[in-house]
C-alpha positions in Angstrom: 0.0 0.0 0.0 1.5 3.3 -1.1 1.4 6.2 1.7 -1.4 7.9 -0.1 -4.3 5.0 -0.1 -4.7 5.6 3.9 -5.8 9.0 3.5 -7.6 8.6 0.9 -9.6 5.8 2.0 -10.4 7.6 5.0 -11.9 10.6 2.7 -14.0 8.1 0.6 -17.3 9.6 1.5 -16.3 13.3 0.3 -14.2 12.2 -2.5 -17.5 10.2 -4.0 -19.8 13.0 -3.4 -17.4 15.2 -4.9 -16.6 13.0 -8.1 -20.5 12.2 -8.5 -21.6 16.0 -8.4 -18.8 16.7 -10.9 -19.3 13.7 -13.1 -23.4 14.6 -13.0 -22.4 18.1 -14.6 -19.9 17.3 -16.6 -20.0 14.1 -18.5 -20.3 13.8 -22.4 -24.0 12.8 -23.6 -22.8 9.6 -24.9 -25.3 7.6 -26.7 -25.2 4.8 -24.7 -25.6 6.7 -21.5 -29.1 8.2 -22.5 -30.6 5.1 -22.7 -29.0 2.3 -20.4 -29.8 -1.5 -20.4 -27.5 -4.7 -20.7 -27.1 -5.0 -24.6 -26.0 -1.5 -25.4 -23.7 -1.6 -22.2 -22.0 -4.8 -23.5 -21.7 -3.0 -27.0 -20.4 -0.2 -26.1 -17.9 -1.3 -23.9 -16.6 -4.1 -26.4 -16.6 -1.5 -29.4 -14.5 0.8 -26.8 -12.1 -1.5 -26.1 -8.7 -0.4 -27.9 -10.8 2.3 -30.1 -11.5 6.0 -29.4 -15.1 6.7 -28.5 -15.1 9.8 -31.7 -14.6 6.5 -33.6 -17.1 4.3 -31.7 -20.2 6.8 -31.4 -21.3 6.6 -35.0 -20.6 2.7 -35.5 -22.4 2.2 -32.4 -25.5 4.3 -33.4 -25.7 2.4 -36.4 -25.2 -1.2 -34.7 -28.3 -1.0 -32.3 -30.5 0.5 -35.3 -29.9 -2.7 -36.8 -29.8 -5.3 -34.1 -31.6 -3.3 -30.8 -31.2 -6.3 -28.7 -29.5 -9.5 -28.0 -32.4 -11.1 -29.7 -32.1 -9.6 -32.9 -28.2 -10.0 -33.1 -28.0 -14.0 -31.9 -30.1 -13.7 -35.0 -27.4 -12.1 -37.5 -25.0 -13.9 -40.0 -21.7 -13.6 -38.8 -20.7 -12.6 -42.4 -22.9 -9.6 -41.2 -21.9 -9.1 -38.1 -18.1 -8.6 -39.5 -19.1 -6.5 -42.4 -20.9 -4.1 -39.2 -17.6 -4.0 -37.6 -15.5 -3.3 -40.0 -13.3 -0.5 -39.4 -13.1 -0.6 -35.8 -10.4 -3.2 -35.6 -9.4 -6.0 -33.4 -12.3 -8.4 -35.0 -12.3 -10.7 -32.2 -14.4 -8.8 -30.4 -17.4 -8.8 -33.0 -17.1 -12.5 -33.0 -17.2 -12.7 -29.1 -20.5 -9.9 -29.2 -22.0 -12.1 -32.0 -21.1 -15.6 -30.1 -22.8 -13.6 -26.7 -25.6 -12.5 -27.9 -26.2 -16.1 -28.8 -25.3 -17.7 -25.3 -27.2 -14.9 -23.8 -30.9 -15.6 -25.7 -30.0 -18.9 -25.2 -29.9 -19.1 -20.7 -33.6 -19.6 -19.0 -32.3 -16.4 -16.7 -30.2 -13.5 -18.1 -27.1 -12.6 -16.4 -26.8 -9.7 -13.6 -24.0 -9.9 -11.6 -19.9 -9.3 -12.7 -19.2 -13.2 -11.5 -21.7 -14.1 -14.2 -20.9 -12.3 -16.8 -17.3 -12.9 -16.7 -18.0 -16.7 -17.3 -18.6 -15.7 -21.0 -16.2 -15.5 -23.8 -14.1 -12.5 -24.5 -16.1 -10.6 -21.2 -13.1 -9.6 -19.0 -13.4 -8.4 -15.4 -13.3 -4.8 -16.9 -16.2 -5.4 -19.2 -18.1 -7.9 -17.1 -17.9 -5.0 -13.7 -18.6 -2.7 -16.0 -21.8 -4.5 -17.5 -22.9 -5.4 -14.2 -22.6 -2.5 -12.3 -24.3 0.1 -14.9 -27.3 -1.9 -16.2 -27.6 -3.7 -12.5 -26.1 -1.6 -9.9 -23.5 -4.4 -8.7 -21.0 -2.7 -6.2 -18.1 -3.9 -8.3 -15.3 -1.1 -9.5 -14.6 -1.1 -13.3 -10.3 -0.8 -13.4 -9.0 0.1 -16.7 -5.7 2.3 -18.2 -7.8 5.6 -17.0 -8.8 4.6 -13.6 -5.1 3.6 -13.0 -4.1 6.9 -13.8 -6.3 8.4 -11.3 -5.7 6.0 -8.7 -2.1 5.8 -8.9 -1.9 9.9 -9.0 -4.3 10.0 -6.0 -2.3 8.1 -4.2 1.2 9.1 -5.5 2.5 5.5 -6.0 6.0 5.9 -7.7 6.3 2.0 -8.3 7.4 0.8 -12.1 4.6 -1.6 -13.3 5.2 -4.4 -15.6 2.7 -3.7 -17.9 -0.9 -2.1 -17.6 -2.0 -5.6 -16.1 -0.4 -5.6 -13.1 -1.2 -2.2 -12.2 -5.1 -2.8 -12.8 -4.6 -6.2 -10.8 -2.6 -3.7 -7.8 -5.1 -0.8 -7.6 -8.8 -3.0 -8.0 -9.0 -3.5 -4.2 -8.3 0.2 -3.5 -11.5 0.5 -6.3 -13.4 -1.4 -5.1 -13.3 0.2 -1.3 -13.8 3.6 -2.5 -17.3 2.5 -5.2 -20.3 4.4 -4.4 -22.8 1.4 -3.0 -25.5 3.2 -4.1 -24.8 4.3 -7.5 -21.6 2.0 -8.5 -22.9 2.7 -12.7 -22.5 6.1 -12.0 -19.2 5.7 -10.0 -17.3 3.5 -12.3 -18.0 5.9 -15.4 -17.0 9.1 -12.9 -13.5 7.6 -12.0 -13.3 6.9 -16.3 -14.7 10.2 -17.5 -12.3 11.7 -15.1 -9.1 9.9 -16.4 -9.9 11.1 -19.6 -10.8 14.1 -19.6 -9.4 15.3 -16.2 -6.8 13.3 -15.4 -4.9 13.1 -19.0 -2.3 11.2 -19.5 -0.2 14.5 -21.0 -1.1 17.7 -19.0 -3.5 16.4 -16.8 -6.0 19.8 -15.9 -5.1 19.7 -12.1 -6.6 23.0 -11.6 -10.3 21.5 -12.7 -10.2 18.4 -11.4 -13.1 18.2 -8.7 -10.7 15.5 -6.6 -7.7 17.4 -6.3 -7.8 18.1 -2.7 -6.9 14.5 -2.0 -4.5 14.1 -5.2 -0.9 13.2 -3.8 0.3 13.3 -7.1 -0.7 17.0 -7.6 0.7 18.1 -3.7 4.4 16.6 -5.0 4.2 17.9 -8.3 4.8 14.7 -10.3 0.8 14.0 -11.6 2.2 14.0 -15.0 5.1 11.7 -14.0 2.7 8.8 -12.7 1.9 6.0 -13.1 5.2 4.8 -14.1 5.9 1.8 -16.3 8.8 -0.2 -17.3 10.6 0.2 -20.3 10.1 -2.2 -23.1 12.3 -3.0 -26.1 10.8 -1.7 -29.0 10.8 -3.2 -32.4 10.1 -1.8 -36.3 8.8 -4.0 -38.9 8.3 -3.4 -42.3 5.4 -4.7 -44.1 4.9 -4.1 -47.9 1.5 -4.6 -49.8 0.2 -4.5 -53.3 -3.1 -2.5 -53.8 -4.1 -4.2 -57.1 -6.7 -3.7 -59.3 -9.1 -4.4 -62.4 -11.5 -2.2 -63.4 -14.0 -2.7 -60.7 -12.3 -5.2 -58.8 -9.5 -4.7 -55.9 -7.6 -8.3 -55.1 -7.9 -9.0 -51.7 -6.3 -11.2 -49.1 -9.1 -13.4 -47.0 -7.8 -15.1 -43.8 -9.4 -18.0 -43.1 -11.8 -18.5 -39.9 -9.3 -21.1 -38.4 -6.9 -18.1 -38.3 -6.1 -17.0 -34.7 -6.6 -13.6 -35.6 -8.7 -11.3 -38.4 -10.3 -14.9 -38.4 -12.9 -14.6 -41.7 -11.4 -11.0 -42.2 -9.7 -9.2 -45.4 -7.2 -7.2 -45.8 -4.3 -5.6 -48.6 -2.5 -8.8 -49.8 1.7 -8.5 -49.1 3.5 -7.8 -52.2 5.2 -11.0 -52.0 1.9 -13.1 -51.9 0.5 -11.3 -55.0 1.0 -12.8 -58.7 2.9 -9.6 -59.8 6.3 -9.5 -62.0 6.7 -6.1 -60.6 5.4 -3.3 -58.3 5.1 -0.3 -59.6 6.3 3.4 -57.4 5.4 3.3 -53.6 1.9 4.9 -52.9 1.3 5.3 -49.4 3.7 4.7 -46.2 1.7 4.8 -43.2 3.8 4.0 -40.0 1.6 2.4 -36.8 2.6 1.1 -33.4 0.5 -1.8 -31.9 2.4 -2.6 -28.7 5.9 -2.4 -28.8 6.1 -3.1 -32.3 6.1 -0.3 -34.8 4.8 -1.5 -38.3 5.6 0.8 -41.6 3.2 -0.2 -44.2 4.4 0.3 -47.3 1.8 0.0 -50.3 2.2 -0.2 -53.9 -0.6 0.2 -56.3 -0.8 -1.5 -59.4 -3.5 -2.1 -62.5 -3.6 -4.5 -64.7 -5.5 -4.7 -67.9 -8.5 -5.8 -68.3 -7.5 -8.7 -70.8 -5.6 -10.0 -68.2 -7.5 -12.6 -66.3 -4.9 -13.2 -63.5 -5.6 -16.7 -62.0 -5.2 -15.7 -58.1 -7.8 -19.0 -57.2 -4.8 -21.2 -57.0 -3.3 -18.2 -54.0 -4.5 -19.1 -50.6 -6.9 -16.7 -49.5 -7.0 -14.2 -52.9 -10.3 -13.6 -54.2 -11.0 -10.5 -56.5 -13.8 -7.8 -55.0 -16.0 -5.5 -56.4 -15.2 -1.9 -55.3 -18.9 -1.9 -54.6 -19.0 -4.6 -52.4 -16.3 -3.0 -50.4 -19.0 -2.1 -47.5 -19.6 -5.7 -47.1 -15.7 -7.3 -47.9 -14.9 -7.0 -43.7 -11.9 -5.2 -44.6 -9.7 -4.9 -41.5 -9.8 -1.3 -40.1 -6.6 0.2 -41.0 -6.8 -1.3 -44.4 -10.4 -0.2 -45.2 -8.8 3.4 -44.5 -6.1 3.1 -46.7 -8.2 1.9 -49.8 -11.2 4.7 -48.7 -8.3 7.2 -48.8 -7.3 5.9 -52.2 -10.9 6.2 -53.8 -11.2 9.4 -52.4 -8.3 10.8 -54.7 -10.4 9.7 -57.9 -7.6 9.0 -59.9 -6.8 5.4 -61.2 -4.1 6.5 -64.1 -1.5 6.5 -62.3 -1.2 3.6 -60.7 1.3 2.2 -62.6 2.3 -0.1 -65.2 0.2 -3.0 -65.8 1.0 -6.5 -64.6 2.3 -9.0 -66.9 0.7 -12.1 -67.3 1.9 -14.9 -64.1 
């Protein structure tokens, strides 16, 4: 325990009154806050995972217009389901909100508390307190990279965490003794609105922040400092892809649904992979970090006449797609981008010279 938990535990009345009045006033009109029940709770919360909220609103307004419960979407092809998500990344968690929804119509007595919920697949303890304690007021405290922040600045701890894991595993107890009883839903998305719009991770607003009289962190000077993680080794990759065309079509890369990830998703094939004598100049370079690992995606753009019937059946996983069928392809998120960015330009002449035959 870290010599800041003490007096803050001993303030946990005040500091809850004080975070709920503030929260109350202040928090963003989220869709899924306006209208709260189970389903839109476990949507929202798997569509957040990993992905700004900007990002998440409009997919999520659009997702419970088409399947408003877990009736309708137990109901859904998962072809569908996939084409819905598409864009949001990390496709694992459609399949697990598909493959829920499912379970969920399928129990004589839906699910309340966090201990049940967490018994499904792909629920966490984040998602499953969170579930439970905003659509059935279970006194459970929701512990994710934001409420760490706050809690380890409150309490000035100064240790170096592994990883984000070990620090949510550390600070839940301390959570789950300060929770409002009475209104935990409201509580648990307090502590969270705070960490990210209070409590930043860069220049944290210490000046607004309705808990500050109890902040350690802010007292010492070091809020921006904390929490503190260890150092990892960091890695570049590069990944090169061919953006090839005819006509309509774009050639995609399908992975299959035994793949352990993008399971039944597409995405831009690699360069090596594609039946090509040649690219043509670099189009795009887009560099993005996923971990430790920093990924440059190099992507090449290349036509091919339309006489040219390349044979891409006998290539695992190729399959030609019509650019209006895109919608539908579930493209992977960054990759959807990148060809949305290239239609957007509305120039296919220069995309190259044409392939030769394979």
């Amino acid at each position: 325990m870290s010599f800041g938990e003490p007096k803050l535990i001993s303030a946990a009345p005040a500091f809850r009154k004080s975070l709920l009045l503030w929260f109350f006033k202040n928090h963003r009109p989220l869709p899924w806050r306006k209208k709260i029940s189970a389903y839109r709770t476990v949507v929202s919360e798997l569509m957040c995972q990993q992905t700004q909220i900007a990002t998440v609103i409009p997919y999520f307004e659009k997702w419970v217009k088409k399947w408003p419960d877990f009736a309708t979407l137990a109901k859904a092809k998962e072809s569908e389901v996939l084409a819905a998500w598409a864009g949001l990344g990390y496709y694992s968690r459609a399949r697990y909100l598909w493959q829920l929804a499912r379970q969920v119509v399928d129990q004589e007595n839906s699910p309340r508390t966090a201990a049940e919920w967490v018994k499904f697949k792909g629920v966490g303890p984040y998602t499953a307190a969170a579930i439970a304690s905003i659509s059935f007021a279970d006194p459970v405290a929701v512990v994710d990279g934001n409420v760490v922040r706050v809690l380890a600045r409150l309490t000035a701890s100064r240790h170096h965490w592994q990883d984000r894991s070990v620090a949510v595993k550390h600070f839940t107890p301390l959570a789950n003794t300060l929770i409002d009883s009475r209104k935990p839903g409201d509580f648990n998305q307090a502590m969270m609105e705070l960490g990210a719009l209070i409590c930043r991770k860069s220049s944290p607003l210490c000046e607004q922040c309705p808990v500050s009289r109890w902040c350690q962190a802010k007292d010492l000077g070091v809020a921006e400092k904390l929490p503190r993680f260890a150092a990892r080794d960091k890695k570049q990759v590069v990944v090169q892809r061919a953006l090839v065309t005819r006509a309509d079509q774009l050639l995609l890369k399908r992975h299959p649904l035994s793949a352990r990830r993008l399971a039944g998703m597409a995405e831009i094939p690699l360069l090596v992979d594609c039946p090509i004598s040649s690219p043509s100049s670099l189009w795009l370079s887009k560099r993005r970090t996923i971990g430790s690992v920093t990924y440059i995606e190099q992507i090449y753009t290349i036509q091919t006449e339309t006489k040219h019937r390349l044979r891409v059946t006998h290539q695992v996983g190729l399959e030609w797609v019509k650019f209006s069928q895109l919608a539908q392809a579930a493209l992977a998120g960054p990759h959807y981008r990148w060809i949305q960015e290239w239609l957007s330009r509305g120039d296919r002449t220069k995309l190259g010279k044409p392939l030769s035959k394979p």
